[in-house]
C-alpha positions, 0 to 999 in steps of 0.5 A: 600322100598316104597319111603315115608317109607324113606322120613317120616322114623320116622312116619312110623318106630313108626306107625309100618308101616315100620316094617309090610313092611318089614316083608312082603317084606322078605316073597317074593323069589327074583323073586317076588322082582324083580316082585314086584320092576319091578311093582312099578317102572311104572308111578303111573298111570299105576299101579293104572289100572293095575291087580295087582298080588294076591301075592301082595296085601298085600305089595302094599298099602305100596307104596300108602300110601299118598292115606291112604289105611292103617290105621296110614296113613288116621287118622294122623294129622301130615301125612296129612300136608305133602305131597310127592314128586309125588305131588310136581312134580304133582304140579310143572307140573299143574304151567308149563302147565299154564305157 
């Protein structure tokens, strides 16, 4: 499950955002889970230039959600306070190499 699906667990389960995922999640074999988790867990970068397979395209704004690629997400007022734990290590990694 997408890292913010679980951490803004409310927000997600009440936007529908949570249910829609798992409903496209259970549509995938295990091979395409394996896929699917093998693809998400490379750095954010990486994924963001890779071509991401067309069997994907559905579920992967669900782990990009911060970006506001789905719709509940890029009009919350509430989202758009908190921020995830990718831009807190962004953050923290911009304060070291100041230092």
């Amino acid at each position: 499950m997408p890292r913010d699906l679980i951490m803004f667990r409310k927000f997600y389960e009440d936007s529908g955002d949570t249910a829609a995922w798992q409903e496209l999640y259970s549509q995938l074999s295990e091979e395409d889970k394996e896929e699917l988790m093998d693809l998400v867990s490379r750095p954010v970068a990486e994924i963001k230039t890779s071509e991401i397979p067309h069997k994907f395209e559905k579920i992967m704004p669900y782990y990009f959600l911060k970006t506001g690629s789905q719709a509940s997400v890029k009009h919350s007022k509430e989202m758009a306070k908190q921020i995830s734990f990718d831009d807190v290590f962004a953050m923290l990694d911009d304060e070291l190499k100041d230092d």
